[in-house]
PAZAVO-548608 format. One line per field, with one value per residue (C-alpha): z negated, x negated, y. Coordinates in Angstrom, 1 decimal. Layout:
w = c(Z / ...)
u = c(X / ...)
v = c(Y / ...)
REM end
This chain:
w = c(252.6 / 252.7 / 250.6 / 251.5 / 249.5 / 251.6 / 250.4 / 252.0 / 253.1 / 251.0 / 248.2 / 248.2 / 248.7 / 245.8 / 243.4 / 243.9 / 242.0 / 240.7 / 244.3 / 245.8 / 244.0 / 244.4 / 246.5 / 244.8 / 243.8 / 241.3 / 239.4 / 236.0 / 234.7 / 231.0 / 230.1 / 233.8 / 237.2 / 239.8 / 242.0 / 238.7 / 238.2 / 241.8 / 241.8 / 238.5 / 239.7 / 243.3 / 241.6 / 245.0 / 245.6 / 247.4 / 249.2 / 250.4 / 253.3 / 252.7 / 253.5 / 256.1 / 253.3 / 250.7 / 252.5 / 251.9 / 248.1 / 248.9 / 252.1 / 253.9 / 254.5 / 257.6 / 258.4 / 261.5 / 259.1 / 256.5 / 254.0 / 253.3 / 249.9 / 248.9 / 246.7 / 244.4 / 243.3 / 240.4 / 241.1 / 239.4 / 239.8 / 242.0 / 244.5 / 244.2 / 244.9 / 248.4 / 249.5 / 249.4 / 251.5 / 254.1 / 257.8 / 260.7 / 261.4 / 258.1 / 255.9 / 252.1 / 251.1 / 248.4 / 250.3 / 252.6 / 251.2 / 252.2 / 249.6 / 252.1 / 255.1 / 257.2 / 259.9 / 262.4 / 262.6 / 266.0 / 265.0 / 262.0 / 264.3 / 266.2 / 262.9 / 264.3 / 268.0 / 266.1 / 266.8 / 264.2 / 266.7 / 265.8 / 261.7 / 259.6 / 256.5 / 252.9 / 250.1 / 246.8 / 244.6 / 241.5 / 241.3 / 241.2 / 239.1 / 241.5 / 241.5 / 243.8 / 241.3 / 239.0 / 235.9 / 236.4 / 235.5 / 231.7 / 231.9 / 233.2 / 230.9 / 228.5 / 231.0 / 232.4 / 229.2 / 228.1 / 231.5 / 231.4 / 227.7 / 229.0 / 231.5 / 229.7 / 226.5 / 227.5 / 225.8 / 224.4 / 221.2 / 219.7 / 216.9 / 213.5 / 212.7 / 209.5 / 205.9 / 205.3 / 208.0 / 207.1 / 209.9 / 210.6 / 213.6 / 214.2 / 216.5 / 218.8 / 218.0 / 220.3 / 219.5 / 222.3 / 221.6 / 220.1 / 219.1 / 216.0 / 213.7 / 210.1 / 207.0 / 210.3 / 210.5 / 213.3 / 214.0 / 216.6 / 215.5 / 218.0 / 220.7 / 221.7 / 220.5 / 222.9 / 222.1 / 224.4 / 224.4 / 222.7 / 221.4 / 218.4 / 216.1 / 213.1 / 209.3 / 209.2 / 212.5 / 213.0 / 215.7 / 216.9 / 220.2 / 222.6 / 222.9 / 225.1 / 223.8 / 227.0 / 227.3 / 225.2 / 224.4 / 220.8 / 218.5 / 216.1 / 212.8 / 211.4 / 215.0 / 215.2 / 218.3 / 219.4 / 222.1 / 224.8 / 225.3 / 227.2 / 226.6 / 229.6 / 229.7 / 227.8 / 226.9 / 223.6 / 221.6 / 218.6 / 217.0 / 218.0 / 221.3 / 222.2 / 225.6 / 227.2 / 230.3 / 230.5 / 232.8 / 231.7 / 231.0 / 229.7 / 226.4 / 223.6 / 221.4 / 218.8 / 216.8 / 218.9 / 220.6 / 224.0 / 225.0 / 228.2 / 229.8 / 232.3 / 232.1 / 235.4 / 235.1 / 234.0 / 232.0 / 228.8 / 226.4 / 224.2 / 220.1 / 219.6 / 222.9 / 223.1 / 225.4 / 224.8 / 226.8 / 225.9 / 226.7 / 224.4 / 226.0 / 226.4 / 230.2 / 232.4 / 233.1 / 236.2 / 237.6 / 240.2 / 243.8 / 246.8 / 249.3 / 248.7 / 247.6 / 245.3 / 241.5 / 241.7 / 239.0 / 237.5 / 235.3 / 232.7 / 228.9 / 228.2 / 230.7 / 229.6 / 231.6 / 234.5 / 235.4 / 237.9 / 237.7 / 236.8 / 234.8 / 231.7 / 229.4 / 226.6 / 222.9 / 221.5 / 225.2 / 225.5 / 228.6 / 229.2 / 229.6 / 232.7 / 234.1 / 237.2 / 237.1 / 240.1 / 240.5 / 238.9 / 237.7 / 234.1 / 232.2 / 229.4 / 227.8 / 224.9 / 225.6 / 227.7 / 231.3 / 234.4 / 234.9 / 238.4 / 238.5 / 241.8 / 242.5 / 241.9 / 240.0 / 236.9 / 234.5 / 232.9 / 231.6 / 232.5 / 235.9 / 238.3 / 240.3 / 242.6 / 241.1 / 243.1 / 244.2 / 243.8 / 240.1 / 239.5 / 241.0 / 238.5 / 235.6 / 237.0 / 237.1 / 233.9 / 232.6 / 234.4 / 233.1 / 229.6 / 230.1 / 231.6 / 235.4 / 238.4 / 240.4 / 243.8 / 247.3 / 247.9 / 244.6 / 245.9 / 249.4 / 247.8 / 246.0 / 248.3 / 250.4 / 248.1 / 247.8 / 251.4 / 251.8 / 248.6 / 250.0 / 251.1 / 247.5 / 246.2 / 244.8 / 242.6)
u = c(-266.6 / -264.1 / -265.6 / -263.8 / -264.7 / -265.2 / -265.0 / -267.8 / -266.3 / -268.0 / -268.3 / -264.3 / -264.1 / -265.9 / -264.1 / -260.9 / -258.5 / -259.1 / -259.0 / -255.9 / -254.1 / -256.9 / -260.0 / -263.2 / -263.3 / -260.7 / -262.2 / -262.5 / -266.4 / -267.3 / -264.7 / -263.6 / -262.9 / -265.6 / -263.4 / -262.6 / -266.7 / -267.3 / -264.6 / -266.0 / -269.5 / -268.6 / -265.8 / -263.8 / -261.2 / -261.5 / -259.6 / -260.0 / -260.9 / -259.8 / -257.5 / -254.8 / -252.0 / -253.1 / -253.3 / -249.7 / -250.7 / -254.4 / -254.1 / -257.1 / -257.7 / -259.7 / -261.7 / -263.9 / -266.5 / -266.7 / -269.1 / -268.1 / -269.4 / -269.6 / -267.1 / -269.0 / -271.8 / -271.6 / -272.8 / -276.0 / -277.7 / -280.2 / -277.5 / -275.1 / -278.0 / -278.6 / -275.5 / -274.7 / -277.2 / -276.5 / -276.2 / -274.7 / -276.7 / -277.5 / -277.5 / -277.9 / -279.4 / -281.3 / -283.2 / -281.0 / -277.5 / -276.1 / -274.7 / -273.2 / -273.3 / -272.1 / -269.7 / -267.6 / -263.7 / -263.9 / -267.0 / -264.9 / -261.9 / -265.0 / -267.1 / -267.2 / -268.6 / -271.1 / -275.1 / -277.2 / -279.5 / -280.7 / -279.6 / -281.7 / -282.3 / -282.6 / -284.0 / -282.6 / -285.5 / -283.3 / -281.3 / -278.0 / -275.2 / -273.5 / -270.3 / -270.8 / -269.1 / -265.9 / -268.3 / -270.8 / -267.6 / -268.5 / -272.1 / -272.9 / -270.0 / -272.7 / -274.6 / -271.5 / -270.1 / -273.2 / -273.3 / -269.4 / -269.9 / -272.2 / -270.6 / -267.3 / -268.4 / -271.4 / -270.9 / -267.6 / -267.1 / -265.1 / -261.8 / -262.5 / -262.1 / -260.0 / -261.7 / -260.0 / -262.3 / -265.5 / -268.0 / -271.3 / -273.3 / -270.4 / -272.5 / -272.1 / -268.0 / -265.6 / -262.2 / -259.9 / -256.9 / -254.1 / -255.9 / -254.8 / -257.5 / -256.2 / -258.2 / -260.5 / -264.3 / -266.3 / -269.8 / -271.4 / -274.9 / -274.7 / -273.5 / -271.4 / -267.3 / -264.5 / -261.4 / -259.5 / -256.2 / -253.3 / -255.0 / -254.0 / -256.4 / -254.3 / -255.4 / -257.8 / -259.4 / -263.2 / -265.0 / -269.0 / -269.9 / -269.8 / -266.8 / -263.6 / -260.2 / -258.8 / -255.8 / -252.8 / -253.8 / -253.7 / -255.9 / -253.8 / -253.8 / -256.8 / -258.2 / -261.6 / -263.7 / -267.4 / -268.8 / -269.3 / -265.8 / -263.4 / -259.8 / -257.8 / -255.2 / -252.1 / -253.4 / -252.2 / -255.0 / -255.4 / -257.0 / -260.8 / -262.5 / -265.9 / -267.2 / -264.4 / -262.7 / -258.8 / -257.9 / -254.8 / -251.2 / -251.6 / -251.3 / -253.2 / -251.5 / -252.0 / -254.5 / -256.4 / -259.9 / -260.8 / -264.4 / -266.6 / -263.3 / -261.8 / -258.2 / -256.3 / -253.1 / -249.7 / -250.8 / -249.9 / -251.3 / -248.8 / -249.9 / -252.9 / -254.3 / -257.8 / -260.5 / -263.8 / -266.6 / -269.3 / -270.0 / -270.7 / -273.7 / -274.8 / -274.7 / -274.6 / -270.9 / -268.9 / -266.3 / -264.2 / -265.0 / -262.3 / -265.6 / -267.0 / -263.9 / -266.0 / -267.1 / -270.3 / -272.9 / -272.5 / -276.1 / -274.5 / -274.3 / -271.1 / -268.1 / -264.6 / -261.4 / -260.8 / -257.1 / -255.9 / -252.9 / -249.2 / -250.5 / -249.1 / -249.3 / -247.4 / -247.9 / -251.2 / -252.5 / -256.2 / -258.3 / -261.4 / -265.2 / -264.9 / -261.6 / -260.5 / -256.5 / -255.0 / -252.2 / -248.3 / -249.5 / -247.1 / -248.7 / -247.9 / -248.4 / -250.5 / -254.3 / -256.6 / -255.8 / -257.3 / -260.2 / -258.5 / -255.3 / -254.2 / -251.7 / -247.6 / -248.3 / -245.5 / -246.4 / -249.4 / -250.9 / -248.1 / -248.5 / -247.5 / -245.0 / -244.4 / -243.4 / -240.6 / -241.5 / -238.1 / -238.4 / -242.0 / -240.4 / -237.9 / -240.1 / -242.9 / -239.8 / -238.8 / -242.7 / -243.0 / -240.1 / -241.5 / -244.0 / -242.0 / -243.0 / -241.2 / -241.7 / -241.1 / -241.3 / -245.0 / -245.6 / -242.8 / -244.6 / -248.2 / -247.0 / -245.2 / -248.5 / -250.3 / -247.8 / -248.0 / -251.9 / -252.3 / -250.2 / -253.1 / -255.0 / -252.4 / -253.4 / -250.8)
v = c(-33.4 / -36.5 / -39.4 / -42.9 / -45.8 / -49.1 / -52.4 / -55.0 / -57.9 / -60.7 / -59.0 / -58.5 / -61.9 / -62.9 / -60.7 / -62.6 / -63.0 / -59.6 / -58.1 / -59.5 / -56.6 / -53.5 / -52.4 / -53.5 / -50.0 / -49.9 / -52.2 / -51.1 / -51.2 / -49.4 / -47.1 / -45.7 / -47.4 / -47.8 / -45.2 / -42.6 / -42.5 / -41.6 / -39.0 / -37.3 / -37.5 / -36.0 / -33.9 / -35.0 / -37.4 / -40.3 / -42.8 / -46.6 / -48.3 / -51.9 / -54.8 / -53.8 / -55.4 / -53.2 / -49.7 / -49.1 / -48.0 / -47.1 / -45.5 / -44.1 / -40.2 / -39.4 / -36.4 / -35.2 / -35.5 / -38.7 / -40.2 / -43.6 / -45.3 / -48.6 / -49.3 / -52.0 / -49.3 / -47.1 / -43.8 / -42.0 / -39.4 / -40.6 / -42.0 / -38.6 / -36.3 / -38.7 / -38.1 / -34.5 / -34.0 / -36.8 / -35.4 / -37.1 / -40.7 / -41.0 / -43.6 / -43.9 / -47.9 / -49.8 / -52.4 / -54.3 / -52.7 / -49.8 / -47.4 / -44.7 / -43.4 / -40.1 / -40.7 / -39.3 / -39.7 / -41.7 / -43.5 / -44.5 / -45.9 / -48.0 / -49.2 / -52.3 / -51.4 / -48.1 / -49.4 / -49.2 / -47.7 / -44.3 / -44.3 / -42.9 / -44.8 / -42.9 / -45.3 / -45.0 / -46.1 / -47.2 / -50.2 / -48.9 / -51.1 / -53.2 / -55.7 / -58.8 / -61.6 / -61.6 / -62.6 / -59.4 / -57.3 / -58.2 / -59.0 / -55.3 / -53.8 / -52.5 / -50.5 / -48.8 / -48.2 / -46.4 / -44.4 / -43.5 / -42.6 / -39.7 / -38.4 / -38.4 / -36.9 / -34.4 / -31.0 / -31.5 / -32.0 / -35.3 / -34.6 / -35.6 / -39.2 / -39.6 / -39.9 / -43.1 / -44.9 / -46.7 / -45.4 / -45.6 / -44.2 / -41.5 / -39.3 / -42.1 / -42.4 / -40.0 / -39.6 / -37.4 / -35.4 / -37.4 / -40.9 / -42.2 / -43.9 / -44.8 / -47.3 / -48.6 / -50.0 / -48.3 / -49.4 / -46.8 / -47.9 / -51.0 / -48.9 / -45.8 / -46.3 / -43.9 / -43.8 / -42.4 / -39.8 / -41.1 / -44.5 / -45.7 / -48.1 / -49.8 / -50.2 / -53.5 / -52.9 / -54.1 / -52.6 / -52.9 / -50.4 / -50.3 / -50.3 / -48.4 / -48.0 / -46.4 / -43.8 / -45.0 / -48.1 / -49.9 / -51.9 / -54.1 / -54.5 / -56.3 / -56.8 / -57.8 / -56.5 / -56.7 / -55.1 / -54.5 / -54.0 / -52.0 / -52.1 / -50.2 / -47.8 / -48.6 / -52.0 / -54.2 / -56.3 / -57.9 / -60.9 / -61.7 / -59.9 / -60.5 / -59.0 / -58.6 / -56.3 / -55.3 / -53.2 / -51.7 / -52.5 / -55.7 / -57.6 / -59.4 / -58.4 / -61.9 / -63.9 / -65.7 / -65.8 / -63.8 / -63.6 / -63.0 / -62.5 / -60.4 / -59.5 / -57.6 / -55.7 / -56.6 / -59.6 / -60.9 / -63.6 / -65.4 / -65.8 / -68.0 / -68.0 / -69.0 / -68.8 / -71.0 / -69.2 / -71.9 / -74.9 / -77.9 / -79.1 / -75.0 / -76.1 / -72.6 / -72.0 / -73.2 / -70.6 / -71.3 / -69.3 / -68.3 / -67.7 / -71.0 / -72.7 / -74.4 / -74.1 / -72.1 / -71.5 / -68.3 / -69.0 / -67.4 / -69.4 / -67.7 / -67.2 / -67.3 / -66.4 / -64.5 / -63.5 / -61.7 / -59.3 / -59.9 / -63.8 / -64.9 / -67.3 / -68.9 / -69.1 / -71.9 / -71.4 / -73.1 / -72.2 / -73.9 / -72.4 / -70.6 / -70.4 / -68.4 / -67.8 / -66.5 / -63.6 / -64.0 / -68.0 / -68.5 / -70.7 / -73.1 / -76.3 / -78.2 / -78.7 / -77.3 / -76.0 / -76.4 / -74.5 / -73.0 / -72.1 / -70.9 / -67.4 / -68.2 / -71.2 / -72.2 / -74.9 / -76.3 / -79.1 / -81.4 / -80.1 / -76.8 / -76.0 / -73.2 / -69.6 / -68.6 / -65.1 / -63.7 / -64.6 / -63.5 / -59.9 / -59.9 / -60.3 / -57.6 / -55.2 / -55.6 / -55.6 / -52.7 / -50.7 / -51.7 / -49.5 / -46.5 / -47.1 / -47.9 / -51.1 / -49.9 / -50.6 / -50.9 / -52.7 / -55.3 / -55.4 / -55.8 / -58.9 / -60.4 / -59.8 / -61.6 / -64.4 / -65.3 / -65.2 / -67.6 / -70.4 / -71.7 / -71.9 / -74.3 / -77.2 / -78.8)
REM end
């Protein structure tokens, strides 16, 4: 069968910043992306049906026969079962949102025209995990990272943690093939610790689960960390972390505070950066939103930063209780930032300017080789994508 994940309209919307750059479904939740889980669970690949701009790099594969899935749901048992055994006019839901459903090739070129006259509806009875808002990215971290921990680990059997670790709760620690863990503190009674292939924890570090050190990524020295966490592939961090999502390639690699955050691709945070992610009053936190184009209440006590991909910032940095940073923004400047800061924006508190997209190419090149990748055509074309539809967030 061909699995294509979709992305629903609003719920894409609300996701911005982090979904200028991706499908909903490569969102990074626990230790895997929403798409990786659905592939491992299926044991399938899958493609994308999403924003014209963006099917360049996430093109879609099309089949007689086609389940699409909702790409903001994380996949369980209940919900895997459901679908290999949908048939034709068949539709996988939990209450009022649908989950997947089997369709034809040419019903799939006329989505928009197909009745729902004549679907059978299968009702999942458990609420699956679902993404609808930026914030929920780190408020449901924990339950993913749990679920991912399972599925990832099951049967195998982790290498042997070094004896000059302190550890506690080690039958809920995994370590794969090639991490490095040296004169470390790991606390797997609060929750499940992975540390993925090629990771590297440095002497000094301070860890509570659950936490994710993804594929090649590094812990600093003397880092401090509690969970739930997830650090992405090939990520840098150090200083404080508390309940926060990066999704890979990107840097913290300084002292400094980052909590209830979430942290896209590509992205670095200058020395001393801080992020408060409560309020003085303990008011519920305000976050900036591109469907409303408002601040909305997120009715969460503690929100910190969201960024989206390719954003940087400079050294002594201070971001406010629930700030929403847009795509390529450089930021810099004494005292604390707005709490929106729109895509291609330069400057900071002295006040923005535009990002001239020729230079914010230059620098994702370079970032890019960095890391041992190329920054080719479609990456070029993506951004410059995004560039032109975020004119229209400016306000400078």
């Amino acid at each position: 069968m061909n699995y294509i994940l979709f992305d629903e309209n609003v719920v894409r919307t609300n996701l911005l910043p982090l979904t200028f750059t991706r499908p909903v479904s490569d969102i990074r939740i626990g230790i895997l992306t929403i798409r990786e889980k659905w592939e491992r669970h299926l044991k399938s690949p899958t493609s994308s049906l999403t924003d014209a701009y963006l099917s360049d790099k996430f093109p879609i594969v099309k089949m007689a026969e086609n389940i699409l899935i909702n790409g903001s749901i994380c996949p369980n048992d209940e919900i895997v079962a459901a679908i290999r055994k949908l048939k034709p006019n068949q539709t996988v839901v939990y209450n009022d949102t649908i989950i997947a459903l089997h369709i034809t090739a040419e019903d799939l070129d006329s989505a928009g025209d197909t009745s729902a006259e004549g679907i059978e509806e299968i009702q999942i009875l458990e609420a699956p995990v679902k993404i609808n808002h930026t914030w929920e990215i780190f408020a449901k971290n924990e339950i993913s990272l749990n679920d991912d921990f399972t599925l990832l680990t099951k049967g195998r059997k982790s290498q042997k943690l070094s004896e000059t670790n302190r550890v506690v709760g080690e039958e809920n620690i995994f370590v794969e093939k090639g991490a490095r863990v040296e004169f470390a503190i790991l606390n797997g009674t609060t929750g499940p610790i992975y540390i993925g292939k090629d990771a590297e924890i440095m002497e000094g570090a301070v860890i509570r689960g659950p936490f994710a050190l993804c594929e090649g990524a590094q812990v600093k020295m003397a880092a401090k960390i509690y969970g739930p966490t997830t650090i992405g592939p090939y990520c840098r961090v150090g200083g404080e972390v508390n309940n926060a999502v990066m999704f890979g390639f990107s840097n913290k690699a300084h002292d400094g505070f980052l909590g209830h955050s979430v942290i896209g691709e590509w992205c670095n945070l200058g020395a001393d950066t801080n992020t408060s992610n409560l309020k003085n009053t303990y008011d519920n936190v305000r976050l900036w939103s591109y469907s409303k184009q408002t601040f909305v209440n997120t009715h969460l006590q503690f929100c910190g930063l969201i960024m989206g991909d390719h954003s940087k910032c400079a050294i002594n940095t201070m971001f406010n209780t629930g700030t929403v940073v847009g795509v390529s923004a450089n930021i810099f400047g004494s005292g604390f930032q707005r709490n929106f800061i729109p895509s291609f924006t330069w400057g900071g508190t002295a006040g923005h300017t535009n990002y001239s997209i020729k230079k914010a190419m230059e620098v994702a090149e370079i970032v890019f080789k960095r890391r041992r990748r190329n920054f080719d055509d479609t990456e070029r074309n993506l951004l410059t994508s995004v560039y032109n539809i975020t004119l229209k967030n400016k306000r400078l």
